[in-house]
Biopython code that builds the backbone (N, CA, C, O; Angstrom):
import numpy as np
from Bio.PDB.StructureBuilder import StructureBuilder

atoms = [
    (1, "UNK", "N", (92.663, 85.942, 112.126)),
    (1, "UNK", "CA", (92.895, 87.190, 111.423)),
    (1, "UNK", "C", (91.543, 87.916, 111.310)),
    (1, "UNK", "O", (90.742, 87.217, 110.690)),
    (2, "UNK", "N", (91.125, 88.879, 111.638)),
    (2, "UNK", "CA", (90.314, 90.196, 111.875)),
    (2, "UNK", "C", (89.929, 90.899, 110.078)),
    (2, "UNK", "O", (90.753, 91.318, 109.265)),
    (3, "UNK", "N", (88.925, 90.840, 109.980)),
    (3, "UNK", "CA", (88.454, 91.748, 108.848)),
    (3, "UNK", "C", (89.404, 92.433, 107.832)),
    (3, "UNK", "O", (89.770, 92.253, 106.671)),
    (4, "UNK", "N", (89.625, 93.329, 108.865)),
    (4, "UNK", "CA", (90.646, 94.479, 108.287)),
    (4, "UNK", "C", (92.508, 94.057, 107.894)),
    (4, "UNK", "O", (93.356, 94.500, 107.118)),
    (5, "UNK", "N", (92.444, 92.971, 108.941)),
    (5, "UNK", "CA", (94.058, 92.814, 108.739)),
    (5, "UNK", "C", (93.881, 91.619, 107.283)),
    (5, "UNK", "O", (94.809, 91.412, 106.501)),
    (6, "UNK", "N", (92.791, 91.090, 107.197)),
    (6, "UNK", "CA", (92.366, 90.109, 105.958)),
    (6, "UNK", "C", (92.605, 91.197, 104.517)),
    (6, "UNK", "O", (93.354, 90.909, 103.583)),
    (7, "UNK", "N", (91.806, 92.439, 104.608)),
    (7, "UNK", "CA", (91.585, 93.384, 103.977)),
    (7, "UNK", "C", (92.821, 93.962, 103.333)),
    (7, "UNK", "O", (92.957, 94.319, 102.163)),
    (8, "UNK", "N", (93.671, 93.984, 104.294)),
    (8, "UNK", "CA", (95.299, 94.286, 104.451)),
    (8, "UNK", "C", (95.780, 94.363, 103.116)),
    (8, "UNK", "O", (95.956, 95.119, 102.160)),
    (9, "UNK", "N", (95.987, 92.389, 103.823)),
    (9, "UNK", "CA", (96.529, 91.337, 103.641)),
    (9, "UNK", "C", (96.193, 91.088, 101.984)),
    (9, "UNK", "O", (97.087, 91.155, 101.141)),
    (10, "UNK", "N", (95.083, 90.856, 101.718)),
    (10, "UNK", "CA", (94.545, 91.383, 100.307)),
    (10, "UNK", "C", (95.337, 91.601, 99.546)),
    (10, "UNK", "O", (96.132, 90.856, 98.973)),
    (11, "UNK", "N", (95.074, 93.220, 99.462)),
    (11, "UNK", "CA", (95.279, 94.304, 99.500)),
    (11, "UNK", "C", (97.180, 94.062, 99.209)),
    (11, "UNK", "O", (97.409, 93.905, 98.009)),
    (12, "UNK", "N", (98.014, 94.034, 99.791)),
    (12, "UNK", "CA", (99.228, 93.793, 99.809)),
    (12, "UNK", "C", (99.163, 92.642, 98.536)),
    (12, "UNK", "O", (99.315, 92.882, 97.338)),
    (13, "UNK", "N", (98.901, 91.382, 99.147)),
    (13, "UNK", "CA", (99.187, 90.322, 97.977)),
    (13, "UNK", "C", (99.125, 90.562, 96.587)),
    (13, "UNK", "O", (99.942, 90.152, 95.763)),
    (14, "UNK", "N", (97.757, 91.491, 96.280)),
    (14, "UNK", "CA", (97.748, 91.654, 94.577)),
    (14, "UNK", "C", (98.672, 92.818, 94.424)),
    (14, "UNK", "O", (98.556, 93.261, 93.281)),
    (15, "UNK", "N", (99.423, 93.394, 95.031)),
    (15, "UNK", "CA", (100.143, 94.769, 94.624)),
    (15, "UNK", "C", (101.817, 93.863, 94.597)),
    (15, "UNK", "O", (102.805, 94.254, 93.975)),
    (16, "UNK", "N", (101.734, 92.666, 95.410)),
    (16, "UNK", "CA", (102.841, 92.388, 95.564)),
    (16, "UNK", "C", (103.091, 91.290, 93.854)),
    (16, "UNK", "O", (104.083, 91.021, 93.176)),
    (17, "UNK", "N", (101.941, 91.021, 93.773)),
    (17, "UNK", "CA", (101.702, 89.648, 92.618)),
    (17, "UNK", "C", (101.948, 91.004, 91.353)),
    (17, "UNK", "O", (103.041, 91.015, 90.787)),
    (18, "UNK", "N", (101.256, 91.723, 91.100)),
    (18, "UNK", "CA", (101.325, 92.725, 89.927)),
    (18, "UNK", "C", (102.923, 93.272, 89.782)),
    (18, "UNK", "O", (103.491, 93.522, 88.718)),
    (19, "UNK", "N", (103.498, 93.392, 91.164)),
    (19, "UNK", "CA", (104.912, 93.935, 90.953)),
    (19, "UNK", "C", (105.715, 93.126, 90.685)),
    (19, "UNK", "O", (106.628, 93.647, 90.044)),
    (20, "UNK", "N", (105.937, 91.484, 90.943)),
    (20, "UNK", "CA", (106.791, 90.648, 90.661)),
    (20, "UNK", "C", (106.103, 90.345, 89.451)),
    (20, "UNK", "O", (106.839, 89.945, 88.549)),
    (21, "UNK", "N", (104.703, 90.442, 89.150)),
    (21, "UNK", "CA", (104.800, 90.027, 87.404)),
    (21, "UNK", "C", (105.275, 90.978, 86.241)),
    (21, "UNK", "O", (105.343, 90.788, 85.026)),
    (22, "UNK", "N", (105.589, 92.093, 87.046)),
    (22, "UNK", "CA", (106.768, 92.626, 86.386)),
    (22, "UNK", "C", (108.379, 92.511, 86.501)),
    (22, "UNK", "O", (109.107, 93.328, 85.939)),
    (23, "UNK", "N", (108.728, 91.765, 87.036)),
    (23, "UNK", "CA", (110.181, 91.671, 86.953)),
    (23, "UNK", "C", (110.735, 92.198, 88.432)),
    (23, "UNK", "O", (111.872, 91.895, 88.794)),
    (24, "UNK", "N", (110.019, 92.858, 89.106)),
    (24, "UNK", "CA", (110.306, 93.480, 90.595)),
    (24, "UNK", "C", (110.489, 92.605, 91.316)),
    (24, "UNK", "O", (110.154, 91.450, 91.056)),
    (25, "UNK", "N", (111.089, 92.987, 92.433)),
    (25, "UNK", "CA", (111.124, 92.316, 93.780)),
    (25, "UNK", "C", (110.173, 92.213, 94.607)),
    (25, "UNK", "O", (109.529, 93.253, 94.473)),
    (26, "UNK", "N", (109.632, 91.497, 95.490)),
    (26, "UNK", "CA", (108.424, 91.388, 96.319)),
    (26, "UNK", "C", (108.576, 92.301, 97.856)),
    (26, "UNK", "O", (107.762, 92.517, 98.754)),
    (27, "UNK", "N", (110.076, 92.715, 97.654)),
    (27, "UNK", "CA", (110.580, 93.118, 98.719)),
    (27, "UNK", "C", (109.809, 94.804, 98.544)),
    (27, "UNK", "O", (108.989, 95.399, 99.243)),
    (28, "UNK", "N", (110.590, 95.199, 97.167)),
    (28, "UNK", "CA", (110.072, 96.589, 96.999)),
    (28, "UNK", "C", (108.436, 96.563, 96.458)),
    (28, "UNK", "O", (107.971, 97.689, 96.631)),
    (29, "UNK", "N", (107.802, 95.980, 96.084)),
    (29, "UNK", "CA", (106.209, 95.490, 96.643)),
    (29, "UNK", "C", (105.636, 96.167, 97.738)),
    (29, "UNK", "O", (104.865, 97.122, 97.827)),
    (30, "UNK", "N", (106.396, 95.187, 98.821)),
    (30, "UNK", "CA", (106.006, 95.281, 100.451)),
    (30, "UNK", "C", (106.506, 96.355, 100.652)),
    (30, "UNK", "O", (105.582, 96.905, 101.252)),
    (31, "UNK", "N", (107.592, 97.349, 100.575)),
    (31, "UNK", "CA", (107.537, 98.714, 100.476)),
    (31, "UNK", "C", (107.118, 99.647, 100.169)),
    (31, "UNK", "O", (107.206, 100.773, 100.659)),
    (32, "UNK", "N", (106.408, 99.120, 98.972)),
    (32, "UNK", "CA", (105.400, 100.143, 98.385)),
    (32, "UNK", "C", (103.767, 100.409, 99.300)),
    (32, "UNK", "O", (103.083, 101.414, 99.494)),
    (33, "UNK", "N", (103.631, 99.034, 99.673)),
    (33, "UNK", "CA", (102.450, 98.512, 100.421)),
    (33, "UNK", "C", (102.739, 99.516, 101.502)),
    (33, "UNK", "O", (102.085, 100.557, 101.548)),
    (34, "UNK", "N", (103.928, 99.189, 102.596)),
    (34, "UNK", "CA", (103.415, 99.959, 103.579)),
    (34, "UNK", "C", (104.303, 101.172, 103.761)),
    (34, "UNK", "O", (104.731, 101.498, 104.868)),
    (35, "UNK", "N", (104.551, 101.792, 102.711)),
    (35, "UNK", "CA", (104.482, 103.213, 102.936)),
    (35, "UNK", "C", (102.978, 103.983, 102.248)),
    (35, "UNK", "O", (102.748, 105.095, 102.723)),
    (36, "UNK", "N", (102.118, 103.547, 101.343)),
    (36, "UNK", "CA", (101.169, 103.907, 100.853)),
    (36, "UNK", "C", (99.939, 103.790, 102.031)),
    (36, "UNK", "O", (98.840, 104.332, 101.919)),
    (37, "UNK", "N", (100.430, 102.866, 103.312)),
    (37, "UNK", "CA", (99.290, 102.864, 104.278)),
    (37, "UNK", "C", (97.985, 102.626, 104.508)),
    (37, "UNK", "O", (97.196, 102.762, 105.444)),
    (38, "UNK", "N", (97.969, 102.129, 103.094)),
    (38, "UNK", "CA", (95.932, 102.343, 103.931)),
    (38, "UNK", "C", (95.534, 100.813, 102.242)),
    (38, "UNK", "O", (96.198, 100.742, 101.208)),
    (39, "UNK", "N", (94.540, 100.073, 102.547)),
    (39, "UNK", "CA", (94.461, 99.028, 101.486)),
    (39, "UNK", "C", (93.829, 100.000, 100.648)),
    (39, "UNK", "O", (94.203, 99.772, 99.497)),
    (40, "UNK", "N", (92.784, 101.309, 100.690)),
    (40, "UNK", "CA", (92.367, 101.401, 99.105)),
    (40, "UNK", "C", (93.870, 102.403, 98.230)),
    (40, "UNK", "O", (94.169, 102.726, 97.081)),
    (41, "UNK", "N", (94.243, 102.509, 99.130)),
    (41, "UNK", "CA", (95.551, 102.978, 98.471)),
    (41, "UNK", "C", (96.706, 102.103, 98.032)),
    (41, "UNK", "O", (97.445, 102.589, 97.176)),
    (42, "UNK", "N", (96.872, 101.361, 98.307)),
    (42, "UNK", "CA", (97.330, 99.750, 97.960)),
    (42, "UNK", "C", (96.906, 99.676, 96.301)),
    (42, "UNK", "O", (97.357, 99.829, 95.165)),
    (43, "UNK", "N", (95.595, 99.295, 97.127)),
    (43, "UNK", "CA", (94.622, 99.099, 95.499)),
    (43, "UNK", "C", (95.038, 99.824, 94.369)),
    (43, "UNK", "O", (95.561, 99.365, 93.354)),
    (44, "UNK", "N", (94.733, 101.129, 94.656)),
    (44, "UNK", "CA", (95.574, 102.471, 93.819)),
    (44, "UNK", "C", (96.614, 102.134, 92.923)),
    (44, "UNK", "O", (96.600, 102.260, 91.699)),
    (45, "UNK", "N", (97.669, 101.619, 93.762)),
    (45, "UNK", "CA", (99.171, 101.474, 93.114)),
    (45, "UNK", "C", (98.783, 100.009, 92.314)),
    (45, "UNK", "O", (99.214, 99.847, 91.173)),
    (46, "UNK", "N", (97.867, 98.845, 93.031)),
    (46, "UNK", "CA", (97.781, 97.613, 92.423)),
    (46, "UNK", "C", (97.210, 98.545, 90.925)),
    (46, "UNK", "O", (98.222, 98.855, 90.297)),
    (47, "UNK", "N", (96.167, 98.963, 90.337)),
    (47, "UNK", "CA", (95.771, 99.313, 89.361)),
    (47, "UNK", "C", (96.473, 100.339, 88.533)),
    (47, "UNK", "O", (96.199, 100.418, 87.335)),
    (48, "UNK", "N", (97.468, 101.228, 89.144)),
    (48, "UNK", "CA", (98.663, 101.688, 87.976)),
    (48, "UNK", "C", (99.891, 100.483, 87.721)),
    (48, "UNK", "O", (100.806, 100.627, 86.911)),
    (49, "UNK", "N", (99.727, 99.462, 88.460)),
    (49, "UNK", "CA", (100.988, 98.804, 88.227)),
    (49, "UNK", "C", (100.539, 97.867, 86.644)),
    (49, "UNK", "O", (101.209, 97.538, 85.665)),
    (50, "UNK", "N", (99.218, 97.697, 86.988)),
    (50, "UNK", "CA", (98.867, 96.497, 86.155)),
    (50, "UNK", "C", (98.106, 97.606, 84.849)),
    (50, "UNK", "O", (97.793, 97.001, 83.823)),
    (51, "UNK", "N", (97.926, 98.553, 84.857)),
    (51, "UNK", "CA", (97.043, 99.245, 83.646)),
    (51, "UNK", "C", (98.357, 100.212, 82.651)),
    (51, "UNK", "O", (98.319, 100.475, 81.449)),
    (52, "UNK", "N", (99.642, 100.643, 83.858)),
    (52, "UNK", "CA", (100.145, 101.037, 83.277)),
    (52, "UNK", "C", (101.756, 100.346, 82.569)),
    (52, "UNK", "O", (102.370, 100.618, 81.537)),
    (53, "UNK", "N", (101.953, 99.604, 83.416)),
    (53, "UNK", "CA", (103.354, 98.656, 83.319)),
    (53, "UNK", "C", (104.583, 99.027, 83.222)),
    (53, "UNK", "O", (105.497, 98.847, 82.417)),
    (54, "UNK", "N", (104.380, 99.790, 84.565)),
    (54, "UNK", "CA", (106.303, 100.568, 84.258)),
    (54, "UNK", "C", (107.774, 100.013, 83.994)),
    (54, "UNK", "O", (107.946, 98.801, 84.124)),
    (55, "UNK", "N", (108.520, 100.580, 83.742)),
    (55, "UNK", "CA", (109.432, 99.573, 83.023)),
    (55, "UNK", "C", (110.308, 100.150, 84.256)),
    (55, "UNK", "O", (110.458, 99.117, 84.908)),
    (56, "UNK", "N", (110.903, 101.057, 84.894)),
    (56, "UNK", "CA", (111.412, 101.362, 86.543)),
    (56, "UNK", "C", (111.129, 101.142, 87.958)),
    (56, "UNK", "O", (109.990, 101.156, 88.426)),
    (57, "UNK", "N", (111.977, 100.980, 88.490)),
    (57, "UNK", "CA", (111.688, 100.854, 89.930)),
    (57, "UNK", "C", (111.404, 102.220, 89.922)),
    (57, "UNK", "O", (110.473, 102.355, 90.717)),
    (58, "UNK", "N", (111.768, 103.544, 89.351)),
    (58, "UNK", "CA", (112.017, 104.648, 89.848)),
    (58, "UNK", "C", (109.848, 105.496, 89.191)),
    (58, "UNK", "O", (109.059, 106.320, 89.652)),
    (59, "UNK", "N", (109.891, 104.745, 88.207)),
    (59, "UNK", "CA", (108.624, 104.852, 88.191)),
    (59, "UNK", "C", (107.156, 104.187, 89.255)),
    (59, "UNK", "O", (106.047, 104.717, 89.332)),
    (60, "UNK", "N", (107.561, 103.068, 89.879)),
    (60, "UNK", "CA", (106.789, 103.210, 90.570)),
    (60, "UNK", "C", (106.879, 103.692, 91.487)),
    (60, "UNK", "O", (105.818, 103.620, 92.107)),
    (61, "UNK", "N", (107.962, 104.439, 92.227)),
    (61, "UNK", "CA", (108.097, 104.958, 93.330)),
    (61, "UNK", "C", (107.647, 106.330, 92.871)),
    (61, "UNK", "O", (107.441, 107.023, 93.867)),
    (62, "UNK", "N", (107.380, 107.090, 91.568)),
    (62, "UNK", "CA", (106.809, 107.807, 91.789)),
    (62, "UNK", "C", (105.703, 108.067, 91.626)),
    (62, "UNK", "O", (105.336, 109.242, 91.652)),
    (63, "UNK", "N", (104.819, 107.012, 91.401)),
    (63, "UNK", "CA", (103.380, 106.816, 91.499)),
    (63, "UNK", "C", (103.196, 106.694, 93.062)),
    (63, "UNK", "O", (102.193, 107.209, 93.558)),
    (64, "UNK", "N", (103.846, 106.229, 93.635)),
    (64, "UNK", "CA", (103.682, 105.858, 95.297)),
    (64, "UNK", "C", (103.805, 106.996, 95.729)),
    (64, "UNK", "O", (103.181, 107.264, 96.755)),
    (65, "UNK", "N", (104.623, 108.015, 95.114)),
    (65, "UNK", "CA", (104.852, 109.719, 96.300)),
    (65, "UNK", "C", (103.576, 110.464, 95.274)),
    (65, "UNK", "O", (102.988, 111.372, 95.860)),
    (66, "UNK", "N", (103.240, 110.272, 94.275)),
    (66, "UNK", "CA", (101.724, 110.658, 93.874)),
    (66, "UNK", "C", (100.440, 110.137, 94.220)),
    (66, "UNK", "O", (99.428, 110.828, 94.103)),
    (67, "UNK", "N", (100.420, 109.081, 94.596)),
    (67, "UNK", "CA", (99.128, 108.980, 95.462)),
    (67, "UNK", "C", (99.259, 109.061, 96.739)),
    (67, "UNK", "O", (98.185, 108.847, 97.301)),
    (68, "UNK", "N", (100.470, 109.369, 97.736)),
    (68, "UNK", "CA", (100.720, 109.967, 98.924)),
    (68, "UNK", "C", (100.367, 111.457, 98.888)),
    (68, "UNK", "O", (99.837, 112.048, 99.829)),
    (69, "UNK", "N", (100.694, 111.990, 97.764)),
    (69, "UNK", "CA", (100.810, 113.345, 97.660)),
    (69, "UNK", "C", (99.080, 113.840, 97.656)),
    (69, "UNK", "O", (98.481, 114.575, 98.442)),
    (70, "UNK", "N", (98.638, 113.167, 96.538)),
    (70, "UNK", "CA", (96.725, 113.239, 96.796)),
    (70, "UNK", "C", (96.300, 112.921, 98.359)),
    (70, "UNK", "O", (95.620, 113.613, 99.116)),
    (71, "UNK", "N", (96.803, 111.894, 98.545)),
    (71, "UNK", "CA", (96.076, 111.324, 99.995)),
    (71, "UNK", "C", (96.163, 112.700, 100.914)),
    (71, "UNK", "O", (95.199, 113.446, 101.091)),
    (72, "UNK", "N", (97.223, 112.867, 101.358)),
    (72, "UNK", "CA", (97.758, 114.553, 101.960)),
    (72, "UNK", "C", (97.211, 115.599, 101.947)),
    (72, "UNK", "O", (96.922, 116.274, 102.936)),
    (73, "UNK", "N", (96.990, 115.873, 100.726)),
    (73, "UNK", "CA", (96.272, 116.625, 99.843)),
    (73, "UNK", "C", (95.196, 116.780, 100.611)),
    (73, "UNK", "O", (94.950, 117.726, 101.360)),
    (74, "UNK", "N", (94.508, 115.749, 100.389)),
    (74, "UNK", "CA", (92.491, 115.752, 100.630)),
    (74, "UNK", "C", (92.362, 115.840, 102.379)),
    (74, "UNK", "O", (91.522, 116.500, 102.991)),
    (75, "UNK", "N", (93.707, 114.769, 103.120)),
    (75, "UNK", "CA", (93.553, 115.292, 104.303)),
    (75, "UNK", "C", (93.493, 116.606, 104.829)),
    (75, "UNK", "O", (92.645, 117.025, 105.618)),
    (76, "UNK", "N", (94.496, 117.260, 104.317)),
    (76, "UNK", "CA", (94.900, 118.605, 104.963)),
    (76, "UNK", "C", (92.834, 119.311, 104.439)),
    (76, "UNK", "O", (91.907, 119.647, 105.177)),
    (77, "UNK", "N", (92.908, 119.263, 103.363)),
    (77, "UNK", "CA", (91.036, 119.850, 103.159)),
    (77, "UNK", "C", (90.093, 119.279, 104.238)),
    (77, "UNK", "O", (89.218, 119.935, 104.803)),
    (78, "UNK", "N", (90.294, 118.350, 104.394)),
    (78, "UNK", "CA", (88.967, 117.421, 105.189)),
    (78, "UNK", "C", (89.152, 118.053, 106.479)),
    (78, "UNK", "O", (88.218, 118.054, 107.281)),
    (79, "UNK", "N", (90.652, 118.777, 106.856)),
    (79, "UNK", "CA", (91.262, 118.657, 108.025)),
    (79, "UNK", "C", (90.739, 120.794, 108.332)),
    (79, "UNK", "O", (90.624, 121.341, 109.428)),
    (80, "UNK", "N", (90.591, 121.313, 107.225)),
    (80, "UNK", "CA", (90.675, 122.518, 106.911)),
    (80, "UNK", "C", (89.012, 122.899, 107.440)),
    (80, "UNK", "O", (88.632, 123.613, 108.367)),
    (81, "UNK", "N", (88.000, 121.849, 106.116)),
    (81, "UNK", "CA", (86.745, 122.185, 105.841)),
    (81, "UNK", "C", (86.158, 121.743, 107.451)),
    (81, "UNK", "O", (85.108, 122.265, 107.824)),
    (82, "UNK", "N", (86.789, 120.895, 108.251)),
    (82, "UNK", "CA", (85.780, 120.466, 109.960)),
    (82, "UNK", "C", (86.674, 121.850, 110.686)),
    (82, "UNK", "O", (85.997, 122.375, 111.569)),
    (83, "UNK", "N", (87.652, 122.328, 110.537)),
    (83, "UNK", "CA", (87.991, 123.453, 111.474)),
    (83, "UNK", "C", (86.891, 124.789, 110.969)),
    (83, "UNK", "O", (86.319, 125.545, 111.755)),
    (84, "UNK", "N", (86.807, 124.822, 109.739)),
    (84, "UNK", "CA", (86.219, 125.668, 109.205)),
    (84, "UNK", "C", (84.533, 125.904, 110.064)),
    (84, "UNK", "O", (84.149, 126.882, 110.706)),
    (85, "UNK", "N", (83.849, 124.681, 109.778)),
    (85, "UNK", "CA", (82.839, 124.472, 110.125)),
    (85, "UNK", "C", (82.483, 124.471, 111.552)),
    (85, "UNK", "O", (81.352, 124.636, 112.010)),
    (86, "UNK", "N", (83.554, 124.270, 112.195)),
    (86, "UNK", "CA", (84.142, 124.578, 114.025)),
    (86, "UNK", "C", (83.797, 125.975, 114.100)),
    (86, "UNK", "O", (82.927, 126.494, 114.799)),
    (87, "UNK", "N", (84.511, 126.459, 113.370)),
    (87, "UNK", "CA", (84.731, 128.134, 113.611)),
    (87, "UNK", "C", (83.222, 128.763, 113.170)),
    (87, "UNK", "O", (82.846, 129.751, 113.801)),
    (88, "UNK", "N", (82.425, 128.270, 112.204)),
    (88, "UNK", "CA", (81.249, 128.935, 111.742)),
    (88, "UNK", "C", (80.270, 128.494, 112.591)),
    (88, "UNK", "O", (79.282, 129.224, 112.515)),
    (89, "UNK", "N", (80.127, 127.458, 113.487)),
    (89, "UNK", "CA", (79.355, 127.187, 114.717)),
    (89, "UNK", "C", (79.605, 127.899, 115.630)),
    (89, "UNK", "O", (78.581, 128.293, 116.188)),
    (90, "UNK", "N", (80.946, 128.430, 116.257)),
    (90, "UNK", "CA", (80.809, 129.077, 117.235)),
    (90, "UNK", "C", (80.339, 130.334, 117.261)),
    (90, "UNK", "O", (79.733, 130.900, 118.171)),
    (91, "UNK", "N", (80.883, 131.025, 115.440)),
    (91, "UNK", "CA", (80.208, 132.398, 115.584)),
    (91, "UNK", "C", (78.443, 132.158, 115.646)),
    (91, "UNK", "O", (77.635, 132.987, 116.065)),
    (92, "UNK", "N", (78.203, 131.104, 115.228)),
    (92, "UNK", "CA", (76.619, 131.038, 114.772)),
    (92, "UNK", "C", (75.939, 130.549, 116.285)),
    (92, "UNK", "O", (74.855, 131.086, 116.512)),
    (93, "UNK", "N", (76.305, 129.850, 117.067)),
    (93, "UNK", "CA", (75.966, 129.940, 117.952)),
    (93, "UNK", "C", (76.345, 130.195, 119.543)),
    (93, "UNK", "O", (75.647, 130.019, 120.541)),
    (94, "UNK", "N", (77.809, 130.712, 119.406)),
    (94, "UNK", "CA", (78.131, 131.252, 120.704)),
    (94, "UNK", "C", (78.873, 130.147, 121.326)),
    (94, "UNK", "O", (79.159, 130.208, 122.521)),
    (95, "UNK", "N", (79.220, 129.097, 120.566)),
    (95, "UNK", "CA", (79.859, 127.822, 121.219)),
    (95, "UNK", "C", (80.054, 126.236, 120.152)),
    (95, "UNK", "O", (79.260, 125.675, 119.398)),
    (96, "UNK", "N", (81.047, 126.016, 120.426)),
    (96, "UNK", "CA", (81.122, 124.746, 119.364)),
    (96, "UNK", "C", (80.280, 123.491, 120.143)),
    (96, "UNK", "O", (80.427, 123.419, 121.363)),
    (97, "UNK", "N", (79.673, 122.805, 119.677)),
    (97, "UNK", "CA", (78.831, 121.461, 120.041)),
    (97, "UNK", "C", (79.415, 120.976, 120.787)),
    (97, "UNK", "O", (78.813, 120.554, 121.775)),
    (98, "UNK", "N", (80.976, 120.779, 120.687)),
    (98, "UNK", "CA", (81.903, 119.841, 121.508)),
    (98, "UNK", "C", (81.754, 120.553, 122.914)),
    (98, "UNK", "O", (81.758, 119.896, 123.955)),
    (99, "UNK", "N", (81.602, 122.151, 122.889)),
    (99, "UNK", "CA", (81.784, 122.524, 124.272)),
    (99, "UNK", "C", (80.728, 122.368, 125.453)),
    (99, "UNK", "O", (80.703, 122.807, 126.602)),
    (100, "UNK", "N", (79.730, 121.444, 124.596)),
    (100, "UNK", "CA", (78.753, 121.481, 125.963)),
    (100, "UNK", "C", (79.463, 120.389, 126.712)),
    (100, "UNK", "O", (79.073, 120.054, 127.831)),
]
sb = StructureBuilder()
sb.init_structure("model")
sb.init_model(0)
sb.init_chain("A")
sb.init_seg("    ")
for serial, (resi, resn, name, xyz) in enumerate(atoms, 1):
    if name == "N":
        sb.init_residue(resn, " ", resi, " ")
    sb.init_atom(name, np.array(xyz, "f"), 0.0, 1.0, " ", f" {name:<3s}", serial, name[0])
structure = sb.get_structure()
């Protein structure tokens, strides 16, 4: 097992351990895990599960479409501010870096 899939793997286990020590299924755990995609986002949901202690399935699923919704969020900016900075190179110098 590779770094990252260790990292995962992690990553999954304590989100899955925090959700069955609430009364959940390990099943909807591992659902939560990989629709949230990424381990520090994992992490994310591991630390509202355990700081906040929801008493719904329907509550953590909507902590899971709220830190999807941030994640999205910051992409679409990150995704905005390098086009941005694309576009202010070419006026500034007649060509984007990539085009040499």
């Amino acid at each position: 097992m590779n770094a990252n899939q260790l990292l995962w793997s992690r990553s999954r286990d304590a989100l899955v351990s925090a959700v069955t020590g609430l009364g959940f299924s390990a099943e909807l755990a591992d659902l939560l895990a990989r629709e949230l995609g990424s381990p520090r986002a994992i992490d994310r949901m591991t630390g509202y599960v355990r700081q906040a202690r929801p008493r719904t399935e329907e509550m953590l699923v909507d902590e899971m479409l709220a830190i999807k919704s941030e994640i999205d969020a910051w992409r679409e900016r990150k995704e905005s501010r390098e086009a941005q900075e694309r576009c202010t190179r070419r006026m500034y110098y007649g060509k984007a870096p990539d085009d040499e």
